[in-house]
Backbone bond lengths (Angstrom), bond angles and torsions (degrees), N, CA, C in turn:
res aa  C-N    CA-C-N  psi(-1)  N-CA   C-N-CA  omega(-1)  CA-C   N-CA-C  phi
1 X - - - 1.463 - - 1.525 109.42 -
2 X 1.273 120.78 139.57 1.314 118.35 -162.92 1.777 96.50 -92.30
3 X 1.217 108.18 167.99 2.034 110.31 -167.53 1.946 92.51 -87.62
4 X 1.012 109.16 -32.83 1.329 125.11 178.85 1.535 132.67 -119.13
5 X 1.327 115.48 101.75 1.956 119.04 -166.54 1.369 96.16 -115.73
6 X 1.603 127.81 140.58 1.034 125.83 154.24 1.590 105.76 -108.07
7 X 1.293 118.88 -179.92 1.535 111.73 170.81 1.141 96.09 -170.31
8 X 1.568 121.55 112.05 1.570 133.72 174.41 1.406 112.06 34.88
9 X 1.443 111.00 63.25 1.674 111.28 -177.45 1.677 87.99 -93.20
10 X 1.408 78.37 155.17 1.635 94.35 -165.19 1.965 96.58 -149.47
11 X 1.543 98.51 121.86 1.777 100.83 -171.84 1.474 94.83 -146.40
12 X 1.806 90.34 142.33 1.382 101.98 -165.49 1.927 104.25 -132.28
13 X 1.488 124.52 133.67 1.230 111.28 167.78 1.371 100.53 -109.87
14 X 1.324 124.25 121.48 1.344 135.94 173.25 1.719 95.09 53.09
15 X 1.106 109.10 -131.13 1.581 97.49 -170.23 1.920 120.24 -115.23
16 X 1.851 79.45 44.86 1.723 88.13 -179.46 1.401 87.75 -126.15
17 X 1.635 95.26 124.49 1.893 102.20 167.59 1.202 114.03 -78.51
18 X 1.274 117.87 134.06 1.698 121.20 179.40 1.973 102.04 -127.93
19 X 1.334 119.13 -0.78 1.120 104.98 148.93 1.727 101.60 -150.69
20 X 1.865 111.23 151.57 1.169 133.78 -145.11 1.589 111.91 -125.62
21 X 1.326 133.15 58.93 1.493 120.90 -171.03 1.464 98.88 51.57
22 X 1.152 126.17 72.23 1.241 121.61 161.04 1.692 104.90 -116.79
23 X 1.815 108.33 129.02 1.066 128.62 176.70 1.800 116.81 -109.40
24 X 1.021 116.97 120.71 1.567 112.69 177.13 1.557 117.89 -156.83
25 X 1.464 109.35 144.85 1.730 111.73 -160.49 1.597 79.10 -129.35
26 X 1.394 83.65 128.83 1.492 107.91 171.61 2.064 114.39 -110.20
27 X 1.632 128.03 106.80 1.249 115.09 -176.24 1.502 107.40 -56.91
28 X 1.565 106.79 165.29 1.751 108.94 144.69 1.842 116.62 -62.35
29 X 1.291 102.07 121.20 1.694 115.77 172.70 1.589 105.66 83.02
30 X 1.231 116.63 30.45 1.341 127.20 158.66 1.581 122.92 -94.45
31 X 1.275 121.63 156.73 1.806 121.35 -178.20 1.371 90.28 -144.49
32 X 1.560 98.00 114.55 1.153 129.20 171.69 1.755 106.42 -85.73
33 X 1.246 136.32 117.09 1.402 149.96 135.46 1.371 103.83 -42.05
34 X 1.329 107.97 153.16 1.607 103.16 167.59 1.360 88.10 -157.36
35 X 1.369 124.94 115.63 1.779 125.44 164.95 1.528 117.91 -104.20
36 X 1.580 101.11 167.24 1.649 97.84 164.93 1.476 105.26 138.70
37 X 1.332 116.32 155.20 1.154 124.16 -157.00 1.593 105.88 -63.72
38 X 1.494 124.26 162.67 1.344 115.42 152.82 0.965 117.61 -60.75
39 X 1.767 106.75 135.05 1.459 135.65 170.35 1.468 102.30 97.92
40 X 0.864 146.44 40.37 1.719 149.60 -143.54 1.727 90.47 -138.06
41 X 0.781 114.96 -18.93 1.777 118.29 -179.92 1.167 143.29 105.27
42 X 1.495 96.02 -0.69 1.690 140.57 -171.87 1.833 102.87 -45.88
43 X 1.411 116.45 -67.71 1.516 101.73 -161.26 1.301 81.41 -94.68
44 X 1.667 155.04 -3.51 1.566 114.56 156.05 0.878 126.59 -59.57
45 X 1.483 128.91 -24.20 1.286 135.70 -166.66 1.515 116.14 -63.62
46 X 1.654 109.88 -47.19 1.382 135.27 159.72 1.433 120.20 -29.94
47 X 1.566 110.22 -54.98 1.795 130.95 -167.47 1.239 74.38 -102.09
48 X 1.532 161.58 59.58 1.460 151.61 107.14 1.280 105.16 -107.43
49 X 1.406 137.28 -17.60 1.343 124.60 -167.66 1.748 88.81 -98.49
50 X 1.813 114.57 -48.01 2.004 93.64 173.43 1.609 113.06 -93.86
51 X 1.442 118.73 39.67 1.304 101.93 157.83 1.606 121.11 78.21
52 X 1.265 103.35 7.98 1.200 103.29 163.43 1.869 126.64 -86.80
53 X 1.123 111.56 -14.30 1.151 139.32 167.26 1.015 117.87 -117.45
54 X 1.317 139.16 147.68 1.437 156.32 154.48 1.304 140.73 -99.48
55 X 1.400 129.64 134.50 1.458 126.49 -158.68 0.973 99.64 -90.00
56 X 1.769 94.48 157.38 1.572 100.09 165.65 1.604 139.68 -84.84
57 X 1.516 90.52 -36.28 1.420 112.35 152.62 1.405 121.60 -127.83
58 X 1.298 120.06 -150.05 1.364 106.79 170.94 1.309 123.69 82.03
59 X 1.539 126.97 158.39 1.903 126.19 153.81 1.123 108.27 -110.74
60 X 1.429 117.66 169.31 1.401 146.05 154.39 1.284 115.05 -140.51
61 X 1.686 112.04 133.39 1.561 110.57 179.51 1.732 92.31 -129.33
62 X 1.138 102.58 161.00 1.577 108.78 172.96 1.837 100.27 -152.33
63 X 1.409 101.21 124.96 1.752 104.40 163.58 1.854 79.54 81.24
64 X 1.315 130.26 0.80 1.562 105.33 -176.85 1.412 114.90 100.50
65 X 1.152 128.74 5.77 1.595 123.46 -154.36 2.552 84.94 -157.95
66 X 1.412 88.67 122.96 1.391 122.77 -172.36 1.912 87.06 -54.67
67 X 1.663 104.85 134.58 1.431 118.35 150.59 1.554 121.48 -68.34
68 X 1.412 118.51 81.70 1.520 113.43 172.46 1.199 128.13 -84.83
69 X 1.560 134.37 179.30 0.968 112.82 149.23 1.831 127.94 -97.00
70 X 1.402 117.34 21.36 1.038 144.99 167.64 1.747 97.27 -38.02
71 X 1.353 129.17 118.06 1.681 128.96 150.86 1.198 125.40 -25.99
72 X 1.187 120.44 -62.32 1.499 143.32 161.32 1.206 107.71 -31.04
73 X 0.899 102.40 -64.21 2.105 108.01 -146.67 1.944 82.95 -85.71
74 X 1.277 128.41 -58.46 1.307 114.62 154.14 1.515 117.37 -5.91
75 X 1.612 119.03 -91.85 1.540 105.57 -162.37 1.205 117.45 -61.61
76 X 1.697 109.55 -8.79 1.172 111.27 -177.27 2.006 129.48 -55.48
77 X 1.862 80.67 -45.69 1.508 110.96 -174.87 1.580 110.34 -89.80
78 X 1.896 113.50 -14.79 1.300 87.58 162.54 1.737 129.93 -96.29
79 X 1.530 109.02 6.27 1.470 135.39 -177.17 1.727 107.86 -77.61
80 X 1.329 110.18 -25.25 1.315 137.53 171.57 1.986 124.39 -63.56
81 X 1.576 85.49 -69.53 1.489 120.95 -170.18 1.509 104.27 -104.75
82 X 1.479 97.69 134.05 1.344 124.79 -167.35 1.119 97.15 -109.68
83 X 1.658 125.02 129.22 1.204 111.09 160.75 1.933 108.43 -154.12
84 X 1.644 104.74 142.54 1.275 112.30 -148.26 1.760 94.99 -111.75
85 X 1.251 115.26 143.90 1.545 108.81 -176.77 1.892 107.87 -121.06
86 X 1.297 113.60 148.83 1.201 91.39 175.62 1.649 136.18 -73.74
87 X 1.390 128.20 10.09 1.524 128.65 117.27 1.337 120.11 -76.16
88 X 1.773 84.79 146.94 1.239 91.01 -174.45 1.391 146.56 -62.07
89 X 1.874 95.35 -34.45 1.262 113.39 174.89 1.314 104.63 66.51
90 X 1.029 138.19 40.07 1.817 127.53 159.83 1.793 108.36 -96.95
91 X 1.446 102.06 162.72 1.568 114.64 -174.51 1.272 85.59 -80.02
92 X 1.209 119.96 120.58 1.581 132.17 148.04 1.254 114.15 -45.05
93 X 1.102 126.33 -36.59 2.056 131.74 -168.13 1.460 102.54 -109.98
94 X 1.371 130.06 30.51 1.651 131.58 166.10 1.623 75.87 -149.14
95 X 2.370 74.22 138.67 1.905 86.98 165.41 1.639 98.00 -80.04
96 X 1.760 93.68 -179.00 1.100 125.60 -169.33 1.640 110.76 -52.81
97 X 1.631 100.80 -33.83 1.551 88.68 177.24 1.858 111.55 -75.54
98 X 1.062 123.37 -17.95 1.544 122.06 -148.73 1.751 78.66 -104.01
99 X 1.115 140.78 5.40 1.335 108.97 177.94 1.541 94.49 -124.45
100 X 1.284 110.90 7.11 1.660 112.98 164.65 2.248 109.99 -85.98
101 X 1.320 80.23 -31.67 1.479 78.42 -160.83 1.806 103.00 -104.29
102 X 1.575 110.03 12.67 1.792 103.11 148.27 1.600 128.31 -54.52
103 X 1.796 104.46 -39.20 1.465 98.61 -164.74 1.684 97.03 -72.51
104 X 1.043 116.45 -44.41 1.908 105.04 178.43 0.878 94.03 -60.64
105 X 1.117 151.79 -75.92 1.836 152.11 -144.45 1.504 107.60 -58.76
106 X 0.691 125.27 -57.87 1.453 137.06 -167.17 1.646 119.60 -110.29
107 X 1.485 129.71 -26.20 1.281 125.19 175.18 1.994 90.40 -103.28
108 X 0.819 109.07 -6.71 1.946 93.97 178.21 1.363 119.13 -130.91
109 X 1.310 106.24 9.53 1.679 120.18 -163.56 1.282 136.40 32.87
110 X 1.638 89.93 41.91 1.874 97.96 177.71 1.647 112.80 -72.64
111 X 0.912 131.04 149.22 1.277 157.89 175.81 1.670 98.77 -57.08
112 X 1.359 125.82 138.44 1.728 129.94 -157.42 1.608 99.32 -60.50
113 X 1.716 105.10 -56.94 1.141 103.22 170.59 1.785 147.65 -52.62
114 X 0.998 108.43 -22.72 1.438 113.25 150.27 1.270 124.97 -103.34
115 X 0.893 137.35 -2.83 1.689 157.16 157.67 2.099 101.13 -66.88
116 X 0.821 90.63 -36.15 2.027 107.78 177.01 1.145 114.51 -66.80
117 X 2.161 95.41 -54.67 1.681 105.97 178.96 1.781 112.62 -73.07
118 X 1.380 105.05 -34.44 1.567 102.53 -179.03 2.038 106.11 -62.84
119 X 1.151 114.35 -17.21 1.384 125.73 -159.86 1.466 90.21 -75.21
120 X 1.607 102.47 -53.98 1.551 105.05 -143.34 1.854 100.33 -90.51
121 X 1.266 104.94 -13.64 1.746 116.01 172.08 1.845 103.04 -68.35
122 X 1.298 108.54 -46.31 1.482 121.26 -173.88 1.696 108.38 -57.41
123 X 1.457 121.05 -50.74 1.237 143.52 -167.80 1.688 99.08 -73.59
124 X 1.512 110.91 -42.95 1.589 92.64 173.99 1.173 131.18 -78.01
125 X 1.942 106.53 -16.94 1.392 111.64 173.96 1.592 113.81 -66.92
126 X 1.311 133.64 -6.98 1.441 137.32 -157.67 1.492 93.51 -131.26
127 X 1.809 128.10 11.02 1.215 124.48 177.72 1.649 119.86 67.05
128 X 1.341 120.79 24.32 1.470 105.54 -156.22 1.802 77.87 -127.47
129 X 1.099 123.75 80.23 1.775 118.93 176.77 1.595 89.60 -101.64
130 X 1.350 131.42 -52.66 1.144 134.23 -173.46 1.619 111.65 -53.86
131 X 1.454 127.10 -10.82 1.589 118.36 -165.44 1.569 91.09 -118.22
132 X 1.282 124.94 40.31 1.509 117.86 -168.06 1.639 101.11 -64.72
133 X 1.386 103.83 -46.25 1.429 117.17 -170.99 1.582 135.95 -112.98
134 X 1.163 82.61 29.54 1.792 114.57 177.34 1.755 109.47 -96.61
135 X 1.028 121.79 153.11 1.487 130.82 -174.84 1.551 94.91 -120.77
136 X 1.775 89.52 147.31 1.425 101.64 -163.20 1.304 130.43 -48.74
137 X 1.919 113.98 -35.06 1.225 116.13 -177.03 2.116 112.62 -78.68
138 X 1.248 91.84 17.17 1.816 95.31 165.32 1.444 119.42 -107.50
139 X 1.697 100.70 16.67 1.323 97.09 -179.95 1.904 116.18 -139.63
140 X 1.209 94.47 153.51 1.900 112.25 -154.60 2.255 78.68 -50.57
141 X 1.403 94.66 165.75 1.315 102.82 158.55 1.654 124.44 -51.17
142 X 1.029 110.35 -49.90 1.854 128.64 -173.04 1.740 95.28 -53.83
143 X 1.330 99.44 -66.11 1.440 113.75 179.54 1.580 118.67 -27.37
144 X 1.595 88.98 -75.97 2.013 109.92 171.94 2.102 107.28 -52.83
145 X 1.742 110.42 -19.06 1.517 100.50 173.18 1.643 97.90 -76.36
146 X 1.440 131.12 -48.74 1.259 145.50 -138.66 1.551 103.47 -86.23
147 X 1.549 114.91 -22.58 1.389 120.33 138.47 1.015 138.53 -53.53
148 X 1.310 106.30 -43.98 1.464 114.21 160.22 1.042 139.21 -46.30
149 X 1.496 122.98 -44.69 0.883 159.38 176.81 1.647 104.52 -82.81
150 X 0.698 159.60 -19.36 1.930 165.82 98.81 1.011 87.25 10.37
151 X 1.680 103.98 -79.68 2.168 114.10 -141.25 1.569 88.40 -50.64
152 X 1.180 117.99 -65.52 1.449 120.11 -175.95 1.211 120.76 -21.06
153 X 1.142 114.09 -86.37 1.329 124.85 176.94 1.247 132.99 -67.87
154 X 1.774 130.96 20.14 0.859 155.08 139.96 1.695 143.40 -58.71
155 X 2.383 89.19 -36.34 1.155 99.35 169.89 1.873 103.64 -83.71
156 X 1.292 126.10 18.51 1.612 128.57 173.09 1.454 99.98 44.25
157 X 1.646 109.72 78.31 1.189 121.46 -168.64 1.778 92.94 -96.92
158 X 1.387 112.21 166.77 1.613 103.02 169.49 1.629 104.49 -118.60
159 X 1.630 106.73 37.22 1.446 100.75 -179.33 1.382 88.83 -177.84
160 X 1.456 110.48 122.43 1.584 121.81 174.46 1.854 110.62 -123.46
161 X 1.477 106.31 124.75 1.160 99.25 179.15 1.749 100.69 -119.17
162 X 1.301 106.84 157.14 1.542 113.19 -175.49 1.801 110.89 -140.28
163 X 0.801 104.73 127.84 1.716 123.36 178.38 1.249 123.90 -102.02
164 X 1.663 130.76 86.68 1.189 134.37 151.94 1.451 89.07 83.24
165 X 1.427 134.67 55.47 1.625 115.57 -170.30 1.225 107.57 -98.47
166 X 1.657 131.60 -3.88 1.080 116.66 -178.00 2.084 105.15 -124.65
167 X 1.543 106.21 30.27 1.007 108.62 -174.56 1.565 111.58 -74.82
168 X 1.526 104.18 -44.55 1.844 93.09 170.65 1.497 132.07 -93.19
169 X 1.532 114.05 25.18 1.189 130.17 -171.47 1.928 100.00 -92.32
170 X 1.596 124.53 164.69 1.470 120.41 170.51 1.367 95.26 -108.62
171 X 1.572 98.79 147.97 1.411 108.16 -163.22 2.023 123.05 -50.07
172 X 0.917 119.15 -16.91 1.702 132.16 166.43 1.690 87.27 -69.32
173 X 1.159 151.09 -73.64 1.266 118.87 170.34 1.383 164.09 -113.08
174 X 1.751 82.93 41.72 0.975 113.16 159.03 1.751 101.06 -70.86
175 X 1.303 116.72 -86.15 1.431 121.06 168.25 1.549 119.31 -7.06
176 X 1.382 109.71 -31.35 1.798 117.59 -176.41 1.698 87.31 -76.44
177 X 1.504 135.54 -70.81 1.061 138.92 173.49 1.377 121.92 -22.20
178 X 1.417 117.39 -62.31 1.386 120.29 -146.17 1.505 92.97 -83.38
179 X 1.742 128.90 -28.13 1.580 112.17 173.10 1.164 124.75 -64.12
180 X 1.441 98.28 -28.65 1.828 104.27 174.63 1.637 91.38 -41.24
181 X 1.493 102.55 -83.98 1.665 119.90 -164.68 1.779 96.62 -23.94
182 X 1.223 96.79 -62.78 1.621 88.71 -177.70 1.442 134.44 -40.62
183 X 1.256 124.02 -48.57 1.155 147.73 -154.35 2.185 90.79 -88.38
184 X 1.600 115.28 -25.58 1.421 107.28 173.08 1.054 103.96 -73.51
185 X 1.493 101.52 -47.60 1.542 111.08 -176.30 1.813 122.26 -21.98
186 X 1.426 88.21 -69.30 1.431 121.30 171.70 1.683 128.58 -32.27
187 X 1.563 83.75 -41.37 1.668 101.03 171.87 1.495 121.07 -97.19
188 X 1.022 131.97 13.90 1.006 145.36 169.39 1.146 134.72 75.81
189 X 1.342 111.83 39.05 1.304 148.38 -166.81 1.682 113.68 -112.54
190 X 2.308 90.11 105.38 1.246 123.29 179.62 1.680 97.86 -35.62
191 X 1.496 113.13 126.94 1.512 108.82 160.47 1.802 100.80 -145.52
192 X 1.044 104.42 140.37 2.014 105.77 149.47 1.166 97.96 -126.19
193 X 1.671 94.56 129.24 1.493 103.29 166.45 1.962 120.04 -123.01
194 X 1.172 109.51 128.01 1.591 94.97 173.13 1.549 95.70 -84.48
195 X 1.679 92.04 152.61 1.704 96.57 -168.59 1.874 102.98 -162.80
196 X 0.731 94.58 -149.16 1.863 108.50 -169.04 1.139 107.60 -148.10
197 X 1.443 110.25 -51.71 1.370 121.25 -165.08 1.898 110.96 -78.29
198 X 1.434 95.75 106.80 1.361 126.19 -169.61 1.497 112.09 -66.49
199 X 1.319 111.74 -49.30 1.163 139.83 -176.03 2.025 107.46 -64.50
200 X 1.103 108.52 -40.56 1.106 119.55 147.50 1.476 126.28 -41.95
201 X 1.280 101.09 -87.08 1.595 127.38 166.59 1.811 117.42 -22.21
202 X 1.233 101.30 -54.44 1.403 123.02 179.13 1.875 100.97 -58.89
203 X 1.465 110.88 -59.13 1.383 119.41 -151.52 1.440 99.09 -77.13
204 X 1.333 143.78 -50.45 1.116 171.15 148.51 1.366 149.45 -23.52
205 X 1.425 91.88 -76.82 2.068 120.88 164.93 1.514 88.36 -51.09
206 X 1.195 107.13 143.22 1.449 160.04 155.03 1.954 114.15 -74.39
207 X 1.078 95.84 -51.79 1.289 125.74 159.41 2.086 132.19 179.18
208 X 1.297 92.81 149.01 0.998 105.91 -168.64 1.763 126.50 -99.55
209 X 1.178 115.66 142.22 1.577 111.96 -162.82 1.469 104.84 -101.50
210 X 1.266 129.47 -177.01 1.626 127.02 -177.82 1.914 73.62 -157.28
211 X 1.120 103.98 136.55 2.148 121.78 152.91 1.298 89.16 -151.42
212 X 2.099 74.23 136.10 1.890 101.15 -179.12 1.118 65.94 -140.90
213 X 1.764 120.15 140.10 1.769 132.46 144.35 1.473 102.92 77.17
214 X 1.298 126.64 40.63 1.514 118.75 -175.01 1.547 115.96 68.91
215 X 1.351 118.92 -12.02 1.488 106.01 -178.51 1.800 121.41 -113.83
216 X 0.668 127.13 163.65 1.330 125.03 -171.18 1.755 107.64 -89.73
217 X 1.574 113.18 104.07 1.791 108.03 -157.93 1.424 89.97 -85.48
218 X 1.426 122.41 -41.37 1.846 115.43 -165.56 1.236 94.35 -125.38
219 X 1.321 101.53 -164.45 1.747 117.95 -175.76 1.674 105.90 141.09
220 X 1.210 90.60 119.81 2.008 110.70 172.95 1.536 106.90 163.25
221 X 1.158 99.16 -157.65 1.507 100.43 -150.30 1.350 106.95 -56.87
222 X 2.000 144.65 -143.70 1.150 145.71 169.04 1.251 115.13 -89.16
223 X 1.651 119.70 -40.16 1.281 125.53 -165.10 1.549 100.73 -94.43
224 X 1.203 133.90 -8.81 1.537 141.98 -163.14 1.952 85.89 -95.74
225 X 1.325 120.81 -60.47 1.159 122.47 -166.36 1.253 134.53 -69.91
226 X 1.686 100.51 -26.34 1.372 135.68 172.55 1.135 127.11 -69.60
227 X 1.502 90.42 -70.35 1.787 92.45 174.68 1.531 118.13 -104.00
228 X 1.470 120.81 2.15 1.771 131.62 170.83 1.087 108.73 -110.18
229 X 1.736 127.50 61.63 1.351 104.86 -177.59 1.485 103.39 -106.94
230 X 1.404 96.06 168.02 1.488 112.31 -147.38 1.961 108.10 -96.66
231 X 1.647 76.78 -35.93 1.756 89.02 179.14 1.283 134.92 -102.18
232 X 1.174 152.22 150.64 1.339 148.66 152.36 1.365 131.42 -21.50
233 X 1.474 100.12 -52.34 1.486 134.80 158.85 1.377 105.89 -25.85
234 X 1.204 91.74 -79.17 1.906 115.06 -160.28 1.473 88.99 -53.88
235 X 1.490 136.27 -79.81 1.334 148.61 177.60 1.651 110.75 -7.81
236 X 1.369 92.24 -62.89 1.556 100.78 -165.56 1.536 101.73 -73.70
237 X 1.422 123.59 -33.05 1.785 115.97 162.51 1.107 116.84 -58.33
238 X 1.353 120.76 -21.63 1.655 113.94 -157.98 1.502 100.34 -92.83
239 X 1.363 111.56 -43.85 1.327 132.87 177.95 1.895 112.92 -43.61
240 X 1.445 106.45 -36.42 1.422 136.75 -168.48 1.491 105.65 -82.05
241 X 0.944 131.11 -71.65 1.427 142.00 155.73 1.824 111.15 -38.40
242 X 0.821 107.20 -35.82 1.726 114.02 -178.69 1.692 102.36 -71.08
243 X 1.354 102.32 -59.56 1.840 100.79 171.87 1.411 118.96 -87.63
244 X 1.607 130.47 45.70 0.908 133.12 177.95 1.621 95.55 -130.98
């Protein structure tokens, strides 16, 4: 059973479709790429797989168990699923350790003391042991993402998704970012990420997605999508990103 099923999800804002019968199975310890122009359907797809959005038609299952809009089954799937935005979203008025170790503390009801240790395990995986007790605005952009990226992976999610996280960063930290990604990668840690960064995508992805028009045009491995592409579409994005 795959950790991630889509099946003809279909999402509509007022009367502009932004997702199209799109079907996609994501394994356990796979990294899904996801490319494509803005507005292509990319980060709804994301806020439909944790429930921040809702379909119109269509399923989604994750871990085996249906995306509802049920309360329940909600905290269920966001206690699960990790997901990182490109703001940061940290409490400005808690240091770096106390805004890693809310989601155990308070979304899973761990006890301070292991809620501390899950904090401070999270913070070394993203290199940041030294900023335990620093507040957010003392830290570079990359840093305040790589926090981000902590809280996440702190609540020991079995599925992390990330949205555009290194789009407003300059490329030195961006580069701080994208090894993190690597180094989860590495461990075998379920991720889809929509992204830009190709170079990434290439080294990394498991496989890689293409959305043009709400629908998903390609998708397979890095070197199949990259350098065998099938469409016009894909070409003229790839081409775009190459002189950028």
């Amino acid at each position: 059973m795959p950790l991630v099923a889509l099946r003809r999800v279909c999402k509509k804002f007022g009367s502009h479709v932004v997702l199209d019968n799109v079907d996609l199975e994501v394994a356990k310890g796979e990294v899904v790429a996801i490319v494509g122009r803005s507005g292509s359907g990319k980060s709804t797809l994301l806020r439909c797989i944790n429930g921040l959005e809702f379909v119109d038609s269509g399923e989604i299952a994750v871990n085996g168990r249906p995306v509802t809009r049920s309360v329940a089954d909600l905290r269920k799937l966001h206690r699960e699923v990790g997901i990182v935005f490109q703001s940061y979203n940290l409490f400005p008025h808690l240091t770096v350790e106390r805004n890693v170790m809310l989601g155990p503390a308070k979304g899973k009801g761990f006890p301070l003391g292991e809620a501390r240790k899950l904090a401070r395990d999270a913070l070394a995986a993203v290199h940041l042991t030294d900023k335990l007790n620093d507040y957010p605005a003392r830290l570079s952009g990359g840093q305040q993402q790589r926090v981000a990226i902590a809280r996440a992976l702190a609540m020991e999610p079995v599925l992390l998704l990330f949205d555009e996280i290194t789009s407003a960063l300059d490329p030195q930290l961006t580069g701080e970012v994208v090894r993190v990604l690597e180094e989860l990668a590495a461990q075998g840690r379920t991720m889809i990420l929509v992204t830009h960064e190709m170079g990434f995508a290439r080294r990394a992805a498991s496989q890689i997605i293409f959305m043009h028009n709400a629908r998903i045009w390609e998708k397979g491995p890095p070197q199949q999508v990259l350098e065998n592409s099938k469409t016009q579409e894909l070409r003229t994005f790839l081409s775009a990103i190459l002189r950028n």
